[in-house]
C-alpha angles and dihedrals in degrees: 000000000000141000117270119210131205105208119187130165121188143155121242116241110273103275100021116155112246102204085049091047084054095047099050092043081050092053098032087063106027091045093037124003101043083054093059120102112263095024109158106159159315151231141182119208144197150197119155110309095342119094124195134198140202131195112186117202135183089243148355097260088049090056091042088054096049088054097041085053087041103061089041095062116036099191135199093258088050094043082049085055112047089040077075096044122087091224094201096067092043113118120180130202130182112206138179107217106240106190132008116204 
């Protein structure tokens, strides 16, 4: 089986605190998502004002099982981080990785 990959870019709300933004995205993964079956990996990117983010996991039911839990219990470490994020501007994707090089 392959890997599965959740992808989201976003822009912060206008003021945010970087260094804060930075802190609640550490313990959100460190305290909830790296604790989740399946859990390889994940990266934080940048280009001018829009952030993306990547969550590897081992398959796609891991992953599944990681969103379905996820929207049924909106911790402390998750409401730290949106109230960073410009929902507005938040896409989401789901991938299989096909092919690794």
């Amino acid at each position: 089986m392959s890997n599965a990959i959740f992808f989201n870019t976003y822009k912060l709300k206008t003021g945010a605190s970087e260094p804060g933004f930075l802190l609640a995205i550490e313990k959100l993964i460190n305290e909830i998502v790296s604790k989740q079956k399946g859990y390889v990996s994940c990266k934080l990117l940048a280009q001018g004002d829009e952030r993306a983010d990547f969550a590897v996991f081992d398959t796609m039911d891991d992953l599944n099982a990681f969103l379905e839990s996820s929207q049924n219990d909106m911790n402390e470490f998750a409401e730290e981080f949106y109230s960073f994020i410009d929902l507005d501007t938040c896409k989401s994707y789901i991938y299989s990785v096909e092919k690794s090089f």
